[in-house]
Biotite code that builds the C-alpha atoms (Angstrom):
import biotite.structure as struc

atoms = struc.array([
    struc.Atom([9.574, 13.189, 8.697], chain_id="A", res_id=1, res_name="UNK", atom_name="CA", element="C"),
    struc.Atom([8.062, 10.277, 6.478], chain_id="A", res_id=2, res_name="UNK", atom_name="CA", element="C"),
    struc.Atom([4.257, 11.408, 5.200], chain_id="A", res_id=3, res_name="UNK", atom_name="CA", element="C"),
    struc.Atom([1.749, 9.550, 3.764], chain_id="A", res_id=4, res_name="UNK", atom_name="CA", element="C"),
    struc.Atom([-0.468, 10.972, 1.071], chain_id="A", res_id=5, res_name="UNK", atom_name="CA", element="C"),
    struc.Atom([-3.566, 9.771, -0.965], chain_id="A", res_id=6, res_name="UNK", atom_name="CA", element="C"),
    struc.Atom([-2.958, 10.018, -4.862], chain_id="A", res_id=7, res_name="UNK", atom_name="CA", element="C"),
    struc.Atom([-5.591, 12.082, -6.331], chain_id="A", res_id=8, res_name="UNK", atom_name="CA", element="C"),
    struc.Atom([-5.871, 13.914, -9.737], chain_id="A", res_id=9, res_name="UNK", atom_name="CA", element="C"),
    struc.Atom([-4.830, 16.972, -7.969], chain_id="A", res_id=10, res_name="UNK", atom_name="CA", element="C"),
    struc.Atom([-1.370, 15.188, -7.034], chain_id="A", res_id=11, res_name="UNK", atom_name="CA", element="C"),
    struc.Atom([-1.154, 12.505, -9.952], chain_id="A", res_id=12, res_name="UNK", atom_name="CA", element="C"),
    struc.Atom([1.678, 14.117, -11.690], chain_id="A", res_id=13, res_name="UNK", atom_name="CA", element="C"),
    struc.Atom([3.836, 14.085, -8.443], chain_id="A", res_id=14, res_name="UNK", atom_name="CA", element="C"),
    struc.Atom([3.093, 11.047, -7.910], chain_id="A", res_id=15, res_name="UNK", atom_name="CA", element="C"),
    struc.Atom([3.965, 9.545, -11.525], chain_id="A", res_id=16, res_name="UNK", atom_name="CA", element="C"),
    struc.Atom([7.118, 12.062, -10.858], chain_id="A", res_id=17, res_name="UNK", atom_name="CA", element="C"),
    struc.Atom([8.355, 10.065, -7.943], chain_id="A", res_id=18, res_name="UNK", atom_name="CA", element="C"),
    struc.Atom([7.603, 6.533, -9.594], chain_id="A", res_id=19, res_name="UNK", atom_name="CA", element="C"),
    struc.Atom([9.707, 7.187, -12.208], chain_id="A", res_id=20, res_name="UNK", atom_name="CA", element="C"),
    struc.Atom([12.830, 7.697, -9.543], chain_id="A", res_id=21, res_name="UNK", atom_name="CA", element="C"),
    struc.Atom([11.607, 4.612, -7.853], chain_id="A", res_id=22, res_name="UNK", atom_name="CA", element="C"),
    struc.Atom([14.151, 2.334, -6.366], chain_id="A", res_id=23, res_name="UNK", atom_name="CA", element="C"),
    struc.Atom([12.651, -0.407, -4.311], chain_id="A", res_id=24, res_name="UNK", atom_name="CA", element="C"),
    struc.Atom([11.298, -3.598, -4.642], chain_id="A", res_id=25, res_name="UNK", atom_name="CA", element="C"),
    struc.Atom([7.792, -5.274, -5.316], chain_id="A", res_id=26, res_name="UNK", atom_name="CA", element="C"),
    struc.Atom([6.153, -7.062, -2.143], chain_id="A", res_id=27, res_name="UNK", atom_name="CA", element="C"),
    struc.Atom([2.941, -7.578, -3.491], chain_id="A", res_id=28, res_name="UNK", atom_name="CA", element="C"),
    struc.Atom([1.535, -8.111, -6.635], chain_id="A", res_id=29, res_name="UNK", atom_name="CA", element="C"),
    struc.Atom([-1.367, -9.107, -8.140], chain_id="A", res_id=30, res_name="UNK", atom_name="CA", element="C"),
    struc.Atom([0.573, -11.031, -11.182], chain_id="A", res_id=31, res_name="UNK", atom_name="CA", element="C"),
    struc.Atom([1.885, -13.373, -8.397], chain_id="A", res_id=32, res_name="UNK", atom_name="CA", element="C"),
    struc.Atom([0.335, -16.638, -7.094], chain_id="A", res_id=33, res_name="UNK", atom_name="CA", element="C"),
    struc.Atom([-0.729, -15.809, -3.794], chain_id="A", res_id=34, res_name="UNK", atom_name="CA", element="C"),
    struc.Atom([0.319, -11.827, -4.041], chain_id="A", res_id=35, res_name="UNK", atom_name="CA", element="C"),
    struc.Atom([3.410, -12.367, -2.606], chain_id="A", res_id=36, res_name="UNK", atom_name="CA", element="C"),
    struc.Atom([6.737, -11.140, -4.954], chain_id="A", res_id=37, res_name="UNK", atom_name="CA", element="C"),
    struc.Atom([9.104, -10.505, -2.492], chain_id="A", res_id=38, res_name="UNK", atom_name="CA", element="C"),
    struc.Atom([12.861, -9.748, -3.304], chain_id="A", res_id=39, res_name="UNK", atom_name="CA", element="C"),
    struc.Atom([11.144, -8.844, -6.814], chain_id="A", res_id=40, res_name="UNK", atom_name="CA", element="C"),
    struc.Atom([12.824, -5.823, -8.103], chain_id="A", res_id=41, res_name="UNK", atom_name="CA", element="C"),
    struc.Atom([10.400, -2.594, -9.235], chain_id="A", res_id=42, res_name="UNK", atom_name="CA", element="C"),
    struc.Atom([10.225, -2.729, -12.930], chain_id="A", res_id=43, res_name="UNK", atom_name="CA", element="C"),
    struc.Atom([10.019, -0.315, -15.868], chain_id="A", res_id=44, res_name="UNK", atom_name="CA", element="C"),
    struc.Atom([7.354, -2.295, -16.926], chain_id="A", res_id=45, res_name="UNK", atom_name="CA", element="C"),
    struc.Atom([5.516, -2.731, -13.536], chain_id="A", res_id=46, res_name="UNK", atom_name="CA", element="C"),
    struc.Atom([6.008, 1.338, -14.041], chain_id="A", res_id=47, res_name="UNK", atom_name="CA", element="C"),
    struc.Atom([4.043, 1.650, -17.000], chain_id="A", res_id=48, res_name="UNK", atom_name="CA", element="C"),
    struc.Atom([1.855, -0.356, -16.024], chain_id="A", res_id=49, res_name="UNK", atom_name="CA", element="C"),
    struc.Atom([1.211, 1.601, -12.643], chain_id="A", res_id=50, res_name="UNK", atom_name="CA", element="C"),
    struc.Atom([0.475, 4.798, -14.674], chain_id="A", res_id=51, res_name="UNK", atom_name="CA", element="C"),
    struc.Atom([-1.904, 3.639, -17.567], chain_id="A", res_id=52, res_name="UNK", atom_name="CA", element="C"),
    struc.Atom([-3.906, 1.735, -14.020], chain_id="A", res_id=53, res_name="UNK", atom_name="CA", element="C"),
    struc.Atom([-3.894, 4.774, -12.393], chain_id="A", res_id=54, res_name="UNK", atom_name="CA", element="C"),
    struc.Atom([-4.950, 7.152, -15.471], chain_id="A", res_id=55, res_name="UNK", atom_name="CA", element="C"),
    struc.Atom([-7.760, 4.913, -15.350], chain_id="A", res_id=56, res_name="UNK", atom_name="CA", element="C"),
    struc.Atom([-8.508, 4.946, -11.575], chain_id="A", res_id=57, res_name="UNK", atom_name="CA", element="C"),
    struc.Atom([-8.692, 8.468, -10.222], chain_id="A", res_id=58, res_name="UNK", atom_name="CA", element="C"),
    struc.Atom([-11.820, 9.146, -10.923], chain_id="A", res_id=59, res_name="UNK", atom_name="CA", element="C"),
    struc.Atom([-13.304, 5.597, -8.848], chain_id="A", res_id=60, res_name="UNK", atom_name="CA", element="C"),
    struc.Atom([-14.292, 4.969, -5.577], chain_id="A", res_id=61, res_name="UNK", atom_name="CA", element="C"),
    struc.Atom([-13.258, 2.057, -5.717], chain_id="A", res_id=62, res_name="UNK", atom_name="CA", element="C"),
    struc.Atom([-9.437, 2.323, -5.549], chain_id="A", res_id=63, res_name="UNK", atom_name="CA", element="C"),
    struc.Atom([-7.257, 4.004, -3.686], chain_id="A", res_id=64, res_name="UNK", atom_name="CA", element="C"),
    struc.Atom([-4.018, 4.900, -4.100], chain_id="A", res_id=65, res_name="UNK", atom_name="CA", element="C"),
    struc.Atom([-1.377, 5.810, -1.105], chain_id="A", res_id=66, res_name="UNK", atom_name="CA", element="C"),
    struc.Atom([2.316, 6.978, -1.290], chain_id="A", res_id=67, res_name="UNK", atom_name="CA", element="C"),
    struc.Atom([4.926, 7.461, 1.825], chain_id="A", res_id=68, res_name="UNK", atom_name="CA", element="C"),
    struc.Atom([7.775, 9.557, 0.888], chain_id="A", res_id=69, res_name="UNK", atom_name="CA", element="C"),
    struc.Atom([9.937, 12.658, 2.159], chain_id="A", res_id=70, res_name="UNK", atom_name="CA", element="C"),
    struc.Atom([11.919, 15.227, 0.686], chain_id="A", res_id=71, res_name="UNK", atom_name="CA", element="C"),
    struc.Atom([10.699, 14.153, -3.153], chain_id="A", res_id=72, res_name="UNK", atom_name="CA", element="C"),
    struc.Atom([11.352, 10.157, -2.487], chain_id="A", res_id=73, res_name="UNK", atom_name="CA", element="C"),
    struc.Atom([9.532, 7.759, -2.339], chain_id="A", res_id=74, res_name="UNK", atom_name="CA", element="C"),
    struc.Atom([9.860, 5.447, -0.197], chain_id="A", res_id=75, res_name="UNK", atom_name="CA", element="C"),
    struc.Atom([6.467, 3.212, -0.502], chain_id="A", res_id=76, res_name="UNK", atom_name="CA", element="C"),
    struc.Atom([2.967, 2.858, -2.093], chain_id="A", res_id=77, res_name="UNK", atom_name="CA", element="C"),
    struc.Atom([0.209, 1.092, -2.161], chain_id="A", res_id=78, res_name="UNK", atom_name="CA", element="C"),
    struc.Atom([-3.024, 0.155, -4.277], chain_id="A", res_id=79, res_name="UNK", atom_name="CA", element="C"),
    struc.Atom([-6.480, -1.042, -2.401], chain_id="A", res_id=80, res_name="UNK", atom_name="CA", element="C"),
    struc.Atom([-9.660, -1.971, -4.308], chain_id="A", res_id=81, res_name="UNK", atom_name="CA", element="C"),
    struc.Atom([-12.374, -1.680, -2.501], chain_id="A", res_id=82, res_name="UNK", atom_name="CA", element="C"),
    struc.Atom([-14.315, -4.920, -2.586], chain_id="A", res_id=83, res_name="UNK", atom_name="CA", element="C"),
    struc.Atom([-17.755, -4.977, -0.661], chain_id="A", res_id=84, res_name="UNK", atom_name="CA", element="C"),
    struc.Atom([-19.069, -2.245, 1.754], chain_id="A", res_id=85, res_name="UNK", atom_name="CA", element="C"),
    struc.Atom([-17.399, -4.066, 4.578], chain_id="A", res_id=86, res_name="UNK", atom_name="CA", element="C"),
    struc.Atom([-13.840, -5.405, 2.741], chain_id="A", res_id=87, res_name="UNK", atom_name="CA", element="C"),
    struc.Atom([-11.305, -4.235, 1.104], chain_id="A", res_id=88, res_name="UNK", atom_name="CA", element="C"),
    struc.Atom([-7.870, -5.964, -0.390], chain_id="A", res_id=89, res_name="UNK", atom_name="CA", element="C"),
    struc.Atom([-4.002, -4.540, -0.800], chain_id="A", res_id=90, res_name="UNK", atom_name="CA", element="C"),
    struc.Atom([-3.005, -6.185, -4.308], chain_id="A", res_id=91, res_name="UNK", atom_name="CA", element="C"),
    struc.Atom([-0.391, -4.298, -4.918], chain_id="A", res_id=92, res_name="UNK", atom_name="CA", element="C"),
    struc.Atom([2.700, -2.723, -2.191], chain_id="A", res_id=93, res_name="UNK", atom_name="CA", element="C"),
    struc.Atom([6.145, -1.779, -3.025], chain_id="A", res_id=94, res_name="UNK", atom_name="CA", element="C"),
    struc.Atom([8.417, -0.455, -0.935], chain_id="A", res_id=95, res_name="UNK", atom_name="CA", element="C"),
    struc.Atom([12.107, 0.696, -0.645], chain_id="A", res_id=96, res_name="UNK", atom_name="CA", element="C"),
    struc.Atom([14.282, -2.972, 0.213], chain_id="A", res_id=97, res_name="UNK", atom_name="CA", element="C"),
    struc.Atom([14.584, -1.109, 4.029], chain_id="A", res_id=98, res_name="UNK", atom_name="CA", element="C"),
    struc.Atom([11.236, -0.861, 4.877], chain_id="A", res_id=99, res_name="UNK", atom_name="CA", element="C"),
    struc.Atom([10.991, -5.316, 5.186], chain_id="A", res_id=100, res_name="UNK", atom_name="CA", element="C"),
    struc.Atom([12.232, -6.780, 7.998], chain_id="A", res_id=101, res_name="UNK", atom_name="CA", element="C"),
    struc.Atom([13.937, -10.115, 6.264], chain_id="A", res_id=102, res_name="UNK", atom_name="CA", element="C"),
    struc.Atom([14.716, -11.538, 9.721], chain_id="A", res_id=103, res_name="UNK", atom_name="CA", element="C"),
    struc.Atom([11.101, -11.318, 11.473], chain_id="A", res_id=104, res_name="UNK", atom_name="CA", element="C"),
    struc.Atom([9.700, -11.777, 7.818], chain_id="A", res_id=105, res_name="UNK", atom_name="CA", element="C"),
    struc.Atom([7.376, -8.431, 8.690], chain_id="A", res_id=106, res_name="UNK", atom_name="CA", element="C"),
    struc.Atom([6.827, -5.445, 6.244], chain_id="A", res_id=107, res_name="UNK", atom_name="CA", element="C"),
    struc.Atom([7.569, -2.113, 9.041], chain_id="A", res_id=108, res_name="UNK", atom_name="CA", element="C"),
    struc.Atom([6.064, 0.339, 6.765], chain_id="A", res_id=109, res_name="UNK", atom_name="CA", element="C"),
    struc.Atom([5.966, 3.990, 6.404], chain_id="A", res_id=110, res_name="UNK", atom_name="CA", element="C"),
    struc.Atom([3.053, 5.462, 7.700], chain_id="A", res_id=111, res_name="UNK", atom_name="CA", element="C"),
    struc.Atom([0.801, 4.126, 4.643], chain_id="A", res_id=112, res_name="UNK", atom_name="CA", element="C"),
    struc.Atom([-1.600, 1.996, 6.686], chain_id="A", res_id=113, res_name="UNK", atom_name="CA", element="C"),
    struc.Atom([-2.235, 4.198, 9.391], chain_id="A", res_id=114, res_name="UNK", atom_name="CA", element="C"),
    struc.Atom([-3.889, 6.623, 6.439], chain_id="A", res_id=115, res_name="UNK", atom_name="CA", element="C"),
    struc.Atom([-5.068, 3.652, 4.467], chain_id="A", res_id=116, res_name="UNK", atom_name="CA", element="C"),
    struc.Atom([-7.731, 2.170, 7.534], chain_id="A", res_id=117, res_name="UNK", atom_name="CA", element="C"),
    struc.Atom([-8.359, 6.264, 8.235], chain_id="A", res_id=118, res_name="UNK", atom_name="CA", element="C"),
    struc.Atom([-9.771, 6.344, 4.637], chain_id="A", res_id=119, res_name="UNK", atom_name="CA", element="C"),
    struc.Atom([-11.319, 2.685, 5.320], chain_id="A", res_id=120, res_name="UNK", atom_name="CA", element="C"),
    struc.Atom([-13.185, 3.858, 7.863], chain_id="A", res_id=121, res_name="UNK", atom_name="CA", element="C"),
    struc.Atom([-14.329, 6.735, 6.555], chain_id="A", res_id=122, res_name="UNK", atom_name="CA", element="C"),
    struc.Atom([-16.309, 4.691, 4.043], chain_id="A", res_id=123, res_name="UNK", atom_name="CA", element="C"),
    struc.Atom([-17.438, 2.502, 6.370], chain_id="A", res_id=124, res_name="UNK", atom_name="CA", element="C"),
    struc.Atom([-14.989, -0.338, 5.973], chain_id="A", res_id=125, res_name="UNK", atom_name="CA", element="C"),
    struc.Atom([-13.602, -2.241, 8.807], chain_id="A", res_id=126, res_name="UNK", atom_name="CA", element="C"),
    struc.Atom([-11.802, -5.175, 7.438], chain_id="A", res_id=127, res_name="UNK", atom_name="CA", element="C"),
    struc.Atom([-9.228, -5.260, 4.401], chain_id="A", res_id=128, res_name="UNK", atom_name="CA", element="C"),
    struc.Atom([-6.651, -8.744, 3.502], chain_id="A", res_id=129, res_name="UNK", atom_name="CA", element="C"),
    struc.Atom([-3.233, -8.496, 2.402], chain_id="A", res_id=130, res_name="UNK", atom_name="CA", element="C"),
    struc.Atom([-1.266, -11.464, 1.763], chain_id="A", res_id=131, res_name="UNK", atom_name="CA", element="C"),
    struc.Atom([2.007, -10.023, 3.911], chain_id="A", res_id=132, res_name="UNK", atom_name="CA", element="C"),
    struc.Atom([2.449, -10.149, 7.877], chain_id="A", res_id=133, res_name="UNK", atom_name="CA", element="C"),
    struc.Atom([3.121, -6.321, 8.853], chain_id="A", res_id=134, res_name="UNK", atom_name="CA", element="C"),
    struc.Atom([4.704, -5.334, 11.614], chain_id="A", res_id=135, res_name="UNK", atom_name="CA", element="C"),
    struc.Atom([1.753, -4.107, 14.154], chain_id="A", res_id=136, res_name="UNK", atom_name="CA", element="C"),
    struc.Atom([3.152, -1.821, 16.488], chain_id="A", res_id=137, res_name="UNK", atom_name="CA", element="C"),
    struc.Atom([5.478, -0.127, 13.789], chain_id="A", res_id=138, res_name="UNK", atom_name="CA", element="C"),
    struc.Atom([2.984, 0.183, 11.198], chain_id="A", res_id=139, res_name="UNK", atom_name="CA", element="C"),
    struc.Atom([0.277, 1.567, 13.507], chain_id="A", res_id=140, res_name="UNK", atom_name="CA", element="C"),
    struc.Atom([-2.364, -0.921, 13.416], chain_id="A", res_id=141, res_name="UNK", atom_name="CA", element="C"),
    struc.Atom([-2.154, -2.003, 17.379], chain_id="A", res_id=142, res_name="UNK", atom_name="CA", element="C"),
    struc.Atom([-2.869, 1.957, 18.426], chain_id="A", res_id=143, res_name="UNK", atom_name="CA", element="C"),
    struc.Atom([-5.411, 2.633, 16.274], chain_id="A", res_id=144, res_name="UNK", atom_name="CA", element="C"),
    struc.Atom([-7.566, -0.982, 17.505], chain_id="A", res_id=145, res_name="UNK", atom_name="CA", element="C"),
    struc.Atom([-6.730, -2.682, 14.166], chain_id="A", res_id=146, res_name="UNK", atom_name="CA", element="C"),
    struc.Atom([-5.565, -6.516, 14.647], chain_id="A", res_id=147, res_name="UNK", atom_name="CA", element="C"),
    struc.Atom([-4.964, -8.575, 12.991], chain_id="A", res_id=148, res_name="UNK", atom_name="CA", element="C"),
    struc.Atom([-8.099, -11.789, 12.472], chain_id="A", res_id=149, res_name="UNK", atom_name="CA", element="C"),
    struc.Atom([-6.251, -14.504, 10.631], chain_id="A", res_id=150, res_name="UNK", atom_name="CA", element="C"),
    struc.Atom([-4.132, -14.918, 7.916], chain_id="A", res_id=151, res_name="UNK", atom_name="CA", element="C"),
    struc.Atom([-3.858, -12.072, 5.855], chain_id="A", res_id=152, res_name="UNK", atom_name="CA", element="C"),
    struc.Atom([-6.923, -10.150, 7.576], chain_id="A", res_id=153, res_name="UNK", atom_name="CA", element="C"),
    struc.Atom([-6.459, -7.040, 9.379], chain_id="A", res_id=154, res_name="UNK", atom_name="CA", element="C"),
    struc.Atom([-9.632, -5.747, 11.051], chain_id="A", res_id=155, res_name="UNK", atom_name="CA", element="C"),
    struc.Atom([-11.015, -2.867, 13.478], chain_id="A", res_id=156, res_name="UNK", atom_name="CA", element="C"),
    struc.Atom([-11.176, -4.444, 16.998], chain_id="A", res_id=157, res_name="UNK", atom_name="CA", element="C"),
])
């Protein structure tokens, strides 16, 4: 079974413990015009970069952090920055090259959005962009009354 988990100082090291067996791809990134890097291999340098961001993170409300794995791999994460007390934005996703569907041009996911709008909503936000069509039904969105409300915006219905 494929879990989602928040990354918090309690499971940092983990966390940086799986990135550095990371295998996958970037799909969004916020050194890209437009966020979009797809087909972009995962970098040793995108991985340093990931841990010196989230050293400096943990400790903000403002970020979150969100990892799908099982067994020890990783299969996908995410960073959010929360923007407003109604908006938030995905600038950064990277996934395993399985979890895109190149023919429908849809990211399926791995349970990371279903837990990313749960912590959304906890603080109150009900909207957050992300410059990649997901799949709806496969990511979760549909069944828990998230839609999507334009290009890039995913909302609670």
């Amino acid at each position: 079974m494929i879990v989602p988990w928040q990354v918090t100082k309690g499971n940092a090291r983990i966390f940086i413990d799986e990135l550095e067996a990371f295998d996958g791809m970037v799909l969004i990134s916020p050194h890209q015009p437009g966020g979009v890097s797809l087909q972009k291999p995962f970098s040793d340098e995108m991985r340093q970069e990931i841990v010196h961001k989230l050293s400096m993170e943990l400790d903000d409300d403002y970020h979150l952090w969100i990892a799908s794995g099982r067994h020890t791999i990783m299969y996908s994460f995410l960073h959010t920055q929360i923007l407003s007390a109604q908006d938030a934005c995905v600038d950064l996703l990277c996934s395993v090259k399985w979890g895109y569907q190149w023919q429908a041009n849809v990211y399926k996911g791995f349970g990371e959005f279903i837990l990313l709008i749960s912590l959304l909503e906890q603080r109150g936000i009900r909207r957050f962009r992300l410059p990649l069509t997901l799949d709806m039904n496969v990511t979760g969105l549909v069944t828990a009354r998230w839609l999507a409300q334009g290009r890039g915006v995913y909302g609670k219905a």
